[in-house]
PQR file of N, CA, C, O and H, with PARSE charges and radii, in Angstrom:
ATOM      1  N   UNK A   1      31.285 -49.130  45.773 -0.4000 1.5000
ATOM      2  CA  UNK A   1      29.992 -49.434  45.207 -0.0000 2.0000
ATOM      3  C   UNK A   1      29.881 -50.959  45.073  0.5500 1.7000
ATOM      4  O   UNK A   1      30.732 -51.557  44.415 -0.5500 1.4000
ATOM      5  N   UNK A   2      28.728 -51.712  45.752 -0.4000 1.5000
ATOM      6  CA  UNK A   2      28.479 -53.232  45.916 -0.0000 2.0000
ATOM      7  C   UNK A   2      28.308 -53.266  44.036  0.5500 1.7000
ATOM      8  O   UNK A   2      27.952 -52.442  43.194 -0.5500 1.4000
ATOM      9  H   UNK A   2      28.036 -51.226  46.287  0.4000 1.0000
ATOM     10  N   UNK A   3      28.787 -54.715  44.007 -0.4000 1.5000
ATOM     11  CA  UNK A   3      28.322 -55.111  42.711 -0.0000 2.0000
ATOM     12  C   UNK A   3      28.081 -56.934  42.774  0.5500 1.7000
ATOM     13  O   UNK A   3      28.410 -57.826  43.556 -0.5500 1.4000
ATOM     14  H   UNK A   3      29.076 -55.385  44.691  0.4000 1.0000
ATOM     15  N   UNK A   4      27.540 -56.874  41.848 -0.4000 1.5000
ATOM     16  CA  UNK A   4      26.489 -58.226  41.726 -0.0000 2.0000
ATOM     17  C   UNK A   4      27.215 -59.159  40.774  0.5500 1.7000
ATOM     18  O   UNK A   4      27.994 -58.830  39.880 -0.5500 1.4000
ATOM     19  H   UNK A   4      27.273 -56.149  41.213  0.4000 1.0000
ATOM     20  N   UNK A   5      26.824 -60.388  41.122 -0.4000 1.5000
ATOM     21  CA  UNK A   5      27.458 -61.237  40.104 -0.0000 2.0000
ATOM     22  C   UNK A   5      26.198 -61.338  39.036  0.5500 1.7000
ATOM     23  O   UNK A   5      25.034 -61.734  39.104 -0.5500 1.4000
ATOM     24  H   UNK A   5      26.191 -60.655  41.849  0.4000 1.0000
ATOM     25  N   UNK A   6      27.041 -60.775  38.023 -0.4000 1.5000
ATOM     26  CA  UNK A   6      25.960 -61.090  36.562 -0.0000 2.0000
ATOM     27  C   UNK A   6      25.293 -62.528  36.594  0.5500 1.7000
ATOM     28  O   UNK A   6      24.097 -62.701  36.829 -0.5500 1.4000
ATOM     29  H   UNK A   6      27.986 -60.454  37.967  0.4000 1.0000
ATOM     30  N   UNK A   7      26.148 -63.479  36.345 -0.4000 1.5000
ATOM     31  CA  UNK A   7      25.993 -64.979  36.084 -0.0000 2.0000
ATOM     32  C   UNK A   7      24.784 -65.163  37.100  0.5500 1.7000
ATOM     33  O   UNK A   7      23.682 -65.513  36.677 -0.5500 1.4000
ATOM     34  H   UNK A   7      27.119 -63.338  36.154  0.4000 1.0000
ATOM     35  N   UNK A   8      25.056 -64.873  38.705 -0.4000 1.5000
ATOM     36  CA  UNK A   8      23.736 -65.547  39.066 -0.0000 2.0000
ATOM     37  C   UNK A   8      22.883 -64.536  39.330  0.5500 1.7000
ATOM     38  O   UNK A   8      22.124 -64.947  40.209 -0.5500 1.4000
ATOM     39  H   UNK A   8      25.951 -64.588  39.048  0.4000 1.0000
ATOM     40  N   UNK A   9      22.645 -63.570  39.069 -0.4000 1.5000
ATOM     41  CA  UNK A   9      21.547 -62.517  38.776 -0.0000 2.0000
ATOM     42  C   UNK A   9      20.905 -63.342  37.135  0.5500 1.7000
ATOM     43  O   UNK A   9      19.794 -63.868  37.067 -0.5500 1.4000
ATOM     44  H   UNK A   9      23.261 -63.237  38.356  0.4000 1.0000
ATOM     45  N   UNK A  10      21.469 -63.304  36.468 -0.4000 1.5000
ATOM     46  CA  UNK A  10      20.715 -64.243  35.144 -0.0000 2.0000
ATOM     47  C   UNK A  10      20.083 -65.300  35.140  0.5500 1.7000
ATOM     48  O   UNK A  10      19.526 -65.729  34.129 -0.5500 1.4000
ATOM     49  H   UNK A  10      22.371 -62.876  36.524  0.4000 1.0000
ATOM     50  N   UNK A  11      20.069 -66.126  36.741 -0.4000 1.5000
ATOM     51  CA  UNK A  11      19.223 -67.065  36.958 -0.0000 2.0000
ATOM     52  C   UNK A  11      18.459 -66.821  37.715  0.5500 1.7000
ATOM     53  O   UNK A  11      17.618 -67.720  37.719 -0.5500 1.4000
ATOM     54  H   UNK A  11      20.522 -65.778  37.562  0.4000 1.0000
ATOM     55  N   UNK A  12      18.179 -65.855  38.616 -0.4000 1.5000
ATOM     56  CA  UNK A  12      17.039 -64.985  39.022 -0.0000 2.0000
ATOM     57  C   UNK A  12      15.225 -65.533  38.462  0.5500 1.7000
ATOM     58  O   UNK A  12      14.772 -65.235  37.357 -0.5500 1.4000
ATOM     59  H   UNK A  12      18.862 -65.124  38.613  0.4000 1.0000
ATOM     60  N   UNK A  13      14.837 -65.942  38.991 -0.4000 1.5000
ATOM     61  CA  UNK A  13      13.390 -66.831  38.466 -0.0000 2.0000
ATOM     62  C   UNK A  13      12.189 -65.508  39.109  0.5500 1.7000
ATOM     63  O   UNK A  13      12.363 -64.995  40.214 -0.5500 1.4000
ATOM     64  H   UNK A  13      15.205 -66.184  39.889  0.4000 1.0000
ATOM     65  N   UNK A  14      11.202 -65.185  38.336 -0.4000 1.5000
ATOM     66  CA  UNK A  14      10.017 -64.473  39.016 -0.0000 2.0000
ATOM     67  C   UNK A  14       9.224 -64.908  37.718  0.5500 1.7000
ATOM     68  O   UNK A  14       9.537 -65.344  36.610 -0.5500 1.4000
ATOM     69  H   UNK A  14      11.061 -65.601  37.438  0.4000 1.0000
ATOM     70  N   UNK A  15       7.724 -64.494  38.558 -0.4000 1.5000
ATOM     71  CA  UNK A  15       6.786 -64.890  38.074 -0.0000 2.0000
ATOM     72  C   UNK A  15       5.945 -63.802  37.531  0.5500 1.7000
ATOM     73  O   UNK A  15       5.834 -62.837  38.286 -0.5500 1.4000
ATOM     74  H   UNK A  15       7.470 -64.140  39.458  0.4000 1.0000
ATOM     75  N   UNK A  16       5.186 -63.714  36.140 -0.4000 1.5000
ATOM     76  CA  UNK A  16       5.039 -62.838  35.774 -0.0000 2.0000
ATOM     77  C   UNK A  16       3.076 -62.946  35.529  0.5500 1.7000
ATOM     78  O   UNK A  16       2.532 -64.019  35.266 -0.5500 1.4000
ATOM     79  H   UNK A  16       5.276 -64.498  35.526  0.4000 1.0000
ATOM     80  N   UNK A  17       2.343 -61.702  35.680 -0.4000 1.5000
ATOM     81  CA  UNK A  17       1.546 -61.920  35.520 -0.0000 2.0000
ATOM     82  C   UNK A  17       0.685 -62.211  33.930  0.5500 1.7000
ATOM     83  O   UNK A  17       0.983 -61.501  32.969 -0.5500 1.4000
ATOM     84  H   UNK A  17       2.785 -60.830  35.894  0.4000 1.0000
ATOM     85  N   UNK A  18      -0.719 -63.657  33.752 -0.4000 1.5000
ATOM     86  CA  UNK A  18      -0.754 -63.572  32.546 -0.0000 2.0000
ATOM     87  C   UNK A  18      -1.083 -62.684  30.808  0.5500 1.7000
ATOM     88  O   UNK A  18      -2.184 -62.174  30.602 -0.5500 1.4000
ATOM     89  H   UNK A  18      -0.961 -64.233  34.532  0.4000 1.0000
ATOM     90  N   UNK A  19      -0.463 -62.660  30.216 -0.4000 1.5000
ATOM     91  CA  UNK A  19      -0.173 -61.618  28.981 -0.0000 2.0000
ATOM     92  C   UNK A  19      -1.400 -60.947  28.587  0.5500 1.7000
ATOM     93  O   UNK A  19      -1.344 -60.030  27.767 -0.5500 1.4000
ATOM     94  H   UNK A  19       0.431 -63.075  30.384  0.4000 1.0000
ATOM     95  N   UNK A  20      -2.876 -61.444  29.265 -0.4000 1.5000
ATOM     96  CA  UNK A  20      -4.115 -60.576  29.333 -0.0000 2.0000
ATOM     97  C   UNK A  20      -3.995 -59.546  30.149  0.5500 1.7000
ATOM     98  O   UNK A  20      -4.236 -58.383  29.827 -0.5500 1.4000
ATOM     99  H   UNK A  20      -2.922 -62.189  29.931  0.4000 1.0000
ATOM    100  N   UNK A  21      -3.477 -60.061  31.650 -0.4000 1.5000
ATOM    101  CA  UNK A  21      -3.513 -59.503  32.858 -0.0000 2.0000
ATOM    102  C   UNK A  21      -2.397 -57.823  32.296  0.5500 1.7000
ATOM    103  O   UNK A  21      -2.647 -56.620  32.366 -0.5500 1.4000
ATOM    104  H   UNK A  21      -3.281 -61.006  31.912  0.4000 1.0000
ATOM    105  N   UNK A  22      -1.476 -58.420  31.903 -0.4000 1.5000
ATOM    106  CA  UNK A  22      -0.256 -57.438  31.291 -0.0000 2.0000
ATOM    107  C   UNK A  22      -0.836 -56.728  30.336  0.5500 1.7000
ATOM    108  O   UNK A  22      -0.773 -55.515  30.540 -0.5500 1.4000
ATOM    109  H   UNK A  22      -1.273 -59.398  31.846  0.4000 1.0000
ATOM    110  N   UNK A  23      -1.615 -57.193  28.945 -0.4000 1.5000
ATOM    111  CA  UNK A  23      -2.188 -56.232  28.779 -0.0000 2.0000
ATOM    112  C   UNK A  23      -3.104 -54.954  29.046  0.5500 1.7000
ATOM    113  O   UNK A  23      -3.144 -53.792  28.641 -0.5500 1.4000
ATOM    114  H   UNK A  23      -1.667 -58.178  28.780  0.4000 1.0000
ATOM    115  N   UNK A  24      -3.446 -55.340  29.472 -0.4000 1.5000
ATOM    116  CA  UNK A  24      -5.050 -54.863  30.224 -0.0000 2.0000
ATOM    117  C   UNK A  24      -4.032 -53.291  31.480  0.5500 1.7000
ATOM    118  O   UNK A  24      -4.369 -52.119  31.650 -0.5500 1.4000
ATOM    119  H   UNK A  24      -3.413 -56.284  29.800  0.4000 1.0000
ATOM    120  N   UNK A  25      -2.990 -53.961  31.977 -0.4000 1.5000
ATOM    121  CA  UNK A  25      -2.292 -53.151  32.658 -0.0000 2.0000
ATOM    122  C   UNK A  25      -1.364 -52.248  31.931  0.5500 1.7000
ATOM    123  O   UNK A  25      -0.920 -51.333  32.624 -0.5500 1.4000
ATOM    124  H   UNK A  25      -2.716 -54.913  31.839  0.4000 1.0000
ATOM    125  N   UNK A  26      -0.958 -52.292  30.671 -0.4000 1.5000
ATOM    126  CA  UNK A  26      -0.459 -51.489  29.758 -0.0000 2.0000
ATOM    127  C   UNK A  26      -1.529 -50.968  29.162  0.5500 1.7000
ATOM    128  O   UNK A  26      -1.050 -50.043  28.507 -0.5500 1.4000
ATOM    129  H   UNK A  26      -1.318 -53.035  30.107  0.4000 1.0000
ATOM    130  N   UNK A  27      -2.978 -50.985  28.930 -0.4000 1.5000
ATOM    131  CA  UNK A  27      -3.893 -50.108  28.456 -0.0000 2.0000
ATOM    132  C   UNK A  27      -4.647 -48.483  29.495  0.5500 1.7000
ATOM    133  O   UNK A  27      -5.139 -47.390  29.214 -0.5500 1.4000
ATOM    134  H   UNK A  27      -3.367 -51.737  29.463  0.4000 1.0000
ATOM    135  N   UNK A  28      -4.229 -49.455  31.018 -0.4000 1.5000
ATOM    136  CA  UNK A  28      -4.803 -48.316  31.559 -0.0000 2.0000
ATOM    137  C   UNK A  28      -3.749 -47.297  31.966  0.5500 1.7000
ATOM    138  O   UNK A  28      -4.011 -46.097  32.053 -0.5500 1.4000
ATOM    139  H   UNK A  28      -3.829 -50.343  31.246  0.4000 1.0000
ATOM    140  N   UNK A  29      -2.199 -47.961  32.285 -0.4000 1.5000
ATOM    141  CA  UNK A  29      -1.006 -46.754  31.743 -0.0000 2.0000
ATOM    142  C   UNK A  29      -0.847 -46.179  30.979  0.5500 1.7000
ATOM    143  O   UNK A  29      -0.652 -44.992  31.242 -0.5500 1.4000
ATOM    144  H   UNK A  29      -1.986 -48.936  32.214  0.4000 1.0000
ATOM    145  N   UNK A  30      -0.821 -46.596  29.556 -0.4000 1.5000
ATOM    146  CA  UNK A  30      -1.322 -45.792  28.372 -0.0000 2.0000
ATOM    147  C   UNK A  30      -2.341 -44.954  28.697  0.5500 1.7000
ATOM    148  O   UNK A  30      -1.729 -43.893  28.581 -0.5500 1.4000
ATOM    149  H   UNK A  30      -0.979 -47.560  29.342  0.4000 1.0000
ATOM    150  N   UNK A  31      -3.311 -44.678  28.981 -0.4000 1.5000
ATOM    151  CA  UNK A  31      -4.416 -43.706  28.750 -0.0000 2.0000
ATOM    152  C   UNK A  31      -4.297 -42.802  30.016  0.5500 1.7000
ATOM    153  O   UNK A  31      -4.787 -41.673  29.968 -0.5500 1.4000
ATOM    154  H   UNK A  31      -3.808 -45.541  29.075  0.4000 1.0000
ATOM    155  N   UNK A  32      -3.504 -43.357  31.453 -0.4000 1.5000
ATOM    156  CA  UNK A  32      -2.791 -42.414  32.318 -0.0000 2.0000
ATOM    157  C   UNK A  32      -2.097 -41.624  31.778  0.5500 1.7000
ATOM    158  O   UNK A  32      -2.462 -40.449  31.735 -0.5500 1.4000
ATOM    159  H   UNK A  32      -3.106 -44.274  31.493  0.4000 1.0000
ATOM    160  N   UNK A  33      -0.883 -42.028  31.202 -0.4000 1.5000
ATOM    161  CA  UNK A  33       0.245 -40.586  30.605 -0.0000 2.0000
ATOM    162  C   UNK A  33      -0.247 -40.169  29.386  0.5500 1.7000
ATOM    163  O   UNK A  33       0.312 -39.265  28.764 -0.5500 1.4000
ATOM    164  H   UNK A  33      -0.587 -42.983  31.237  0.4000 1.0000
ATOM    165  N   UNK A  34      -1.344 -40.793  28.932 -0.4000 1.5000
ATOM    166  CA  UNK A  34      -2.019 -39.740  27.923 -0.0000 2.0000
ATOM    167  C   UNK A  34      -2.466 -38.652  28.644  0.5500 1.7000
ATOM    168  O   UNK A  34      -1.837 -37.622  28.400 -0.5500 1.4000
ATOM    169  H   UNK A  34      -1.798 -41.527  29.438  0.4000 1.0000
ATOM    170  N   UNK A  35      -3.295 -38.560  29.402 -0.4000 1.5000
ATOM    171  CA  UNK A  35      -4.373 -38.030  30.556 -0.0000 2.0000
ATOM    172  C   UNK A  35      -3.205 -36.981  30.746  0.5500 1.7000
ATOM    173  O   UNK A  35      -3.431 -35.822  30.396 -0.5500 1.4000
ATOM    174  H   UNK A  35      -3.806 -39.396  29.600  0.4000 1.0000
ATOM    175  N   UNK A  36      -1.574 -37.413  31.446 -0.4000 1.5000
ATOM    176  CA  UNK A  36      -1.044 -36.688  31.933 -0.0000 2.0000
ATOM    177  C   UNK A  36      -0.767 -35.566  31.255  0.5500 1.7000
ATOM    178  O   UNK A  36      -1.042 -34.388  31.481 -0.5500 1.4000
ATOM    179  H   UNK A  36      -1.390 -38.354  31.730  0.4000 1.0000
ATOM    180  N   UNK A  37       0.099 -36.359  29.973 -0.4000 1.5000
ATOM    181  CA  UNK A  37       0.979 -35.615  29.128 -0.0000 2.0000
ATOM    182  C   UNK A  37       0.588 -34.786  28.198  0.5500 1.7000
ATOM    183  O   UNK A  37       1.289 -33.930  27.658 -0.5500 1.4000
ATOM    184  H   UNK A  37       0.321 -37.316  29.789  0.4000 1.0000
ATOM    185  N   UNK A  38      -0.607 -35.034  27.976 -0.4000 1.5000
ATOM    186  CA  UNK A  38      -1.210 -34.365  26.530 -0.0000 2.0000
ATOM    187  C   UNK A  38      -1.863 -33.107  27.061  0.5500 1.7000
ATOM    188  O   UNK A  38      -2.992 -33.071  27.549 -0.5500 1.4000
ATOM    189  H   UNK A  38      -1.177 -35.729  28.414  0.4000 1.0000
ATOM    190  N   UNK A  39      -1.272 -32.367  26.959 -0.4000 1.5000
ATOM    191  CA  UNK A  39      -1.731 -31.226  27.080 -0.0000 2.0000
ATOM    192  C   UNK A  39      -3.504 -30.849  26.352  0.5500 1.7000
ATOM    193  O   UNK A  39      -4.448 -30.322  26.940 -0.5500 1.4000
ATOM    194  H   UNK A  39      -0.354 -32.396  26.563  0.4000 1.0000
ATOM    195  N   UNK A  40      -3.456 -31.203  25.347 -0.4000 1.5000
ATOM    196  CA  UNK A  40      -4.705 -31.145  24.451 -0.0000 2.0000
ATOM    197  C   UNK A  40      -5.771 -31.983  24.971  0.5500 1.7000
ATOM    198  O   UNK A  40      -6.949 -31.638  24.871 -0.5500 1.4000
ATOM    199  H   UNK A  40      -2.689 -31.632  24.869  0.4000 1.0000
ATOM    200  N   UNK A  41      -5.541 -32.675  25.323 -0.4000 1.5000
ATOM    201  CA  UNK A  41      -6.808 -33.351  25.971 -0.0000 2.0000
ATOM    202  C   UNK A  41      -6.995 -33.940  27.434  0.5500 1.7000
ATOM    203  O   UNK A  41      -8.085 -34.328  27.854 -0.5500 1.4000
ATOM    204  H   UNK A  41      -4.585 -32.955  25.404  0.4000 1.0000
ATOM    205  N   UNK A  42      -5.523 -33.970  28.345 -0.4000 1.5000
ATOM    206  CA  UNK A  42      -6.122 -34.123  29.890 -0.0000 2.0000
ATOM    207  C   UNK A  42      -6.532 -32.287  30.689  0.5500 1.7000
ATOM    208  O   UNK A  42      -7.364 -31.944  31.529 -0.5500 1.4000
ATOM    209  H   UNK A  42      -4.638 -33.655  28.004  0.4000 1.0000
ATOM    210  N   UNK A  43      -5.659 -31.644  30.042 -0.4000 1.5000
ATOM    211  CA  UNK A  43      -5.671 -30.234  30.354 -0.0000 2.0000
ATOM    212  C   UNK A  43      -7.846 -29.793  30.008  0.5500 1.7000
ATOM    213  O   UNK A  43      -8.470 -29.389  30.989 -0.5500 1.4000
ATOM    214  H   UNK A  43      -4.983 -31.923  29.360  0.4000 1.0000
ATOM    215  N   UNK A  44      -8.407 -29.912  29.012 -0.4000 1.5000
ATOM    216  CA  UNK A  44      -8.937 -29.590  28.832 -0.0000 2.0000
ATOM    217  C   UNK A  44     -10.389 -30.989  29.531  0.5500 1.7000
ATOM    218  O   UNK A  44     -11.561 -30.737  29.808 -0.5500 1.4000
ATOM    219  H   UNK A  44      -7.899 -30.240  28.215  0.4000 1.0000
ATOM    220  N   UNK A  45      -9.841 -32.020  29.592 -0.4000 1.5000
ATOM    221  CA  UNK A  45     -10.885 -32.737  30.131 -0.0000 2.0000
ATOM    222  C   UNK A  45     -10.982 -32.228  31.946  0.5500 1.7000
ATOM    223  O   UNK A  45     -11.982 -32.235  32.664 -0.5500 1.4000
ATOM    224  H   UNK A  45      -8.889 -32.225  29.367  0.4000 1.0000
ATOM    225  N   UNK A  46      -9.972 -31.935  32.194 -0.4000 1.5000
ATOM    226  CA  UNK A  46      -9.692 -31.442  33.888 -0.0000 2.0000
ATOM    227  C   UNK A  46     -10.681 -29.902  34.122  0.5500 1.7000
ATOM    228  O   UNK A  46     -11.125 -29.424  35.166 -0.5500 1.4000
ATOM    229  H   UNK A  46      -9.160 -31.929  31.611  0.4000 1.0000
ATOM    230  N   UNK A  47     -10.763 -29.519  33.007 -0.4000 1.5000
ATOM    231  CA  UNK A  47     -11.521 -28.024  32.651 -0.0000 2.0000
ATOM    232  C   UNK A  47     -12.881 -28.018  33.116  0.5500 1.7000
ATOM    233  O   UNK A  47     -13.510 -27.334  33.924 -0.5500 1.4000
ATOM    234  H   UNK A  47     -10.402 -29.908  32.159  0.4000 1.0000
ATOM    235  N   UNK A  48     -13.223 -29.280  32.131 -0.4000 1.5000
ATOM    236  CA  UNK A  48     -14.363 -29.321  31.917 -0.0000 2.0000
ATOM    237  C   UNK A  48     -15.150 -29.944  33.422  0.5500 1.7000
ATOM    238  O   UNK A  48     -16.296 -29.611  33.722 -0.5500 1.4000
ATOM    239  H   UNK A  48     -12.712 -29.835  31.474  0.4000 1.0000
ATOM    240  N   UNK A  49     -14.343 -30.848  34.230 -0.4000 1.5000
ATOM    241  CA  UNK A  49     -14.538 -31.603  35.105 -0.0000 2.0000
ATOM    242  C   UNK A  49     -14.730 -30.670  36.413  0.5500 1.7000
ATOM    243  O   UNK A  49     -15.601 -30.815  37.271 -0.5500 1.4000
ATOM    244  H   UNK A  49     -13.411 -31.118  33.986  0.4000 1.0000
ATOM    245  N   UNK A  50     -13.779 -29.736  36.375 -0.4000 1.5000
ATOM    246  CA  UNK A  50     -13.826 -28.388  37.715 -0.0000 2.0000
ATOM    247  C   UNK A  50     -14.845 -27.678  37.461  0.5500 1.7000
ATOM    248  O   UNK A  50     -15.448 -27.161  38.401 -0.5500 1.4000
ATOM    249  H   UNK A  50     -13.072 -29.619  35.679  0.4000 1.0000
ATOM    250  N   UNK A  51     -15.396 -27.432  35.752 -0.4000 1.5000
ATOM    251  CA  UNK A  51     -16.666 -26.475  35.519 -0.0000 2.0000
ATOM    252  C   UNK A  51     -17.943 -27.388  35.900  0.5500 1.7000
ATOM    253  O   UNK A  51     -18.924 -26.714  36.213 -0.5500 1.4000
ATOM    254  H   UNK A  51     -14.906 -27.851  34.988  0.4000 1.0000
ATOM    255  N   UNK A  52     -18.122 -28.744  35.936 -0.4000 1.5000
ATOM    256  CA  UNK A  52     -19.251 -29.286  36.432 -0.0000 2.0000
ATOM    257  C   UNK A  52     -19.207 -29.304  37.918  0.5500 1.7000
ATOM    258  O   UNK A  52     -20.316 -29.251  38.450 -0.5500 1.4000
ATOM    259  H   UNK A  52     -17.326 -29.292  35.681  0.4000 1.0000
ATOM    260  N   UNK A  53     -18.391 -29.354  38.546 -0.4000 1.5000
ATOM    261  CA  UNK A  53     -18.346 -29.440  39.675 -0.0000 2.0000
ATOM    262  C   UNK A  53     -18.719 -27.869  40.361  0.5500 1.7000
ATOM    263  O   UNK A  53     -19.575 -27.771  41.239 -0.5500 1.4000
ATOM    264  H   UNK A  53     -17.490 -29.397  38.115  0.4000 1.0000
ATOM    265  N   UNK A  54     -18.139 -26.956  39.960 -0.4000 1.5000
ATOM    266  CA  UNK A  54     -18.863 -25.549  39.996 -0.0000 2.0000
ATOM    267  C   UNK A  54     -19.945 -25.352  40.111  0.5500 1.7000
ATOM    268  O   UNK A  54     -20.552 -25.010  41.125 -0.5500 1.4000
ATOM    269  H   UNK A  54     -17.444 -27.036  39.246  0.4000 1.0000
ATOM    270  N   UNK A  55     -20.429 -25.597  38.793 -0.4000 1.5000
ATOM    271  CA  UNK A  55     -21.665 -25.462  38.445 -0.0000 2.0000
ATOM    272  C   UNK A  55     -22.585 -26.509  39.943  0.5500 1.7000
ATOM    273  O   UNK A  55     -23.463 -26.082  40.694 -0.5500 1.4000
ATOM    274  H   UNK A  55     -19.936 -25.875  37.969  0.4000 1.0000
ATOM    275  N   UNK A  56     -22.186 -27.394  39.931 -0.4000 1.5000
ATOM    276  CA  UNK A  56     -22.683 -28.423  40.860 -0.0000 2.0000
ATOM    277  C   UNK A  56     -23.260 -27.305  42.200  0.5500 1.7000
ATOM    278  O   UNK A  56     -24.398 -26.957  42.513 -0.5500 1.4000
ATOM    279  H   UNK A  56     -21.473 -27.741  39.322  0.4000 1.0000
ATOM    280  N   UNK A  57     -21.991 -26.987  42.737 -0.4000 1.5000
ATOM    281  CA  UNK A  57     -21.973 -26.289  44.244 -0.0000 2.0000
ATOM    282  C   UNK A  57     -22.695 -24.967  44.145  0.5500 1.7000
ATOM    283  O   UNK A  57     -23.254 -24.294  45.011 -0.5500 1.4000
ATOM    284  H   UNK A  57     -21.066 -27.270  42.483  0.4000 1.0000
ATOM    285  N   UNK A  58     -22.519 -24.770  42.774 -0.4000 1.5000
ATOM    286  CA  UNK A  58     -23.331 -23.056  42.947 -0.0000 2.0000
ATOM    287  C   UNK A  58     -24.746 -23.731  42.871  0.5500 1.7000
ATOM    288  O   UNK A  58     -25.399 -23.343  43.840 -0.5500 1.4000
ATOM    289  H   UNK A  58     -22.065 -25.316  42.070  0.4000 1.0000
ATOM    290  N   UNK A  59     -25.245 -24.330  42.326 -0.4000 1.5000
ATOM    291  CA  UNK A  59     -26.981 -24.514  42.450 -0.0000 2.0000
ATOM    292  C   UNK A  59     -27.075 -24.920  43.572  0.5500 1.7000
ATOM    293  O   UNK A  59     -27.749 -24.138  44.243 -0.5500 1.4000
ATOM    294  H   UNK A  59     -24.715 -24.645  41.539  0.4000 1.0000
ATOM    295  N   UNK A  60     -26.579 -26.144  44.369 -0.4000 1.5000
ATOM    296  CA  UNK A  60     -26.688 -26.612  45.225 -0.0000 2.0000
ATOM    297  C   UNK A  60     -27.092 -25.065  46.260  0.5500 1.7000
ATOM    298  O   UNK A  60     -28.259 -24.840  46.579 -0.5500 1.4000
ATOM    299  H   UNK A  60     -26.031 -26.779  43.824  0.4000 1.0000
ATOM    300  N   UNK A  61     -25.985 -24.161  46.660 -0.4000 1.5000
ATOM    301  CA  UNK A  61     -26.286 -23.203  47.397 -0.0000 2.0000
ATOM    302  C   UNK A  61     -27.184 -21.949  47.173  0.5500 1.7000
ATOM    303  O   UNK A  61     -27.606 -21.252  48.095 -0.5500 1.4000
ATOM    304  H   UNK A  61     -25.036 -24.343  46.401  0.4000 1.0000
ATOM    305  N   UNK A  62     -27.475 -21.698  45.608 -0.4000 1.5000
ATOM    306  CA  UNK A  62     -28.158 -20.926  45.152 -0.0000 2.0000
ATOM    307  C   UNK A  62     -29.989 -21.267  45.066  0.5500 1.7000
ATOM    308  O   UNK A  62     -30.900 -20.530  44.689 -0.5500 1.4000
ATOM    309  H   UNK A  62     -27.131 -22.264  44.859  0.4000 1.0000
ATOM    310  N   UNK A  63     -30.019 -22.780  45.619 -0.4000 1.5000
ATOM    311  CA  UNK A  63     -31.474 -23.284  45.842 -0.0000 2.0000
ATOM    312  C   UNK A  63     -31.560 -23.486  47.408  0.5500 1.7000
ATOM    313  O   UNK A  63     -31.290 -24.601  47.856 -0.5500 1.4000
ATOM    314  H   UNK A  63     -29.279 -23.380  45.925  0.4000 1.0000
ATOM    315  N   UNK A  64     -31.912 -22.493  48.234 -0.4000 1.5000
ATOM    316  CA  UNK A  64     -32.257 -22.849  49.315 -0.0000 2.0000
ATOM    317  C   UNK A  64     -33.282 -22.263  49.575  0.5500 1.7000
ATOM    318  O   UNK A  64     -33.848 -22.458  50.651 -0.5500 1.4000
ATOM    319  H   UNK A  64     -32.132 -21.588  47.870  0.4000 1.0000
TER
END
C-alpha cells in the first residue's frame, strides 16, 4: 500500500471558494439531504408532485 509523506502533503496549497460562495453551497446541500432523508417531508412533497402531474395528463387527454 503507497503511502505519502505527511510533512509535504501539509504544504499542499488549494484555493478555496469565497465563505458566501461556501455558504450558499452548504444551504442548498442542506435542503438536498433534507429532501432526501426525511421521510416526512421529501416522501410526501414527491406525492404531491406525481399527483399534479397526473392530474396534469389525465385532463390533458380527457379534453379532446
Amino acid at each position: 500500500m503507497p503511502r505519502g509523506n505527511k510533512y509535504e502533503i501539509l504544504k499542499y496549497e488549494f484555493s478555496l471558494p469565497p465563505i458566501k460562495d461556501q455558504q450558499h453551497i452548504i444551504e442548498i446541500l442542506d435542503r438536498f439531504e433534507k429532501l432526501c432523508n426525511d421521510i416526512s417531508e421529501g416522501l410526501p412533497a414527491e406525492i404531491e408532485a406525481r399527483q399534479k402531474q397526473y392530474e396534469y395528463y389525465r385532463d390533458k387527454l380527457l379534453k379532446f
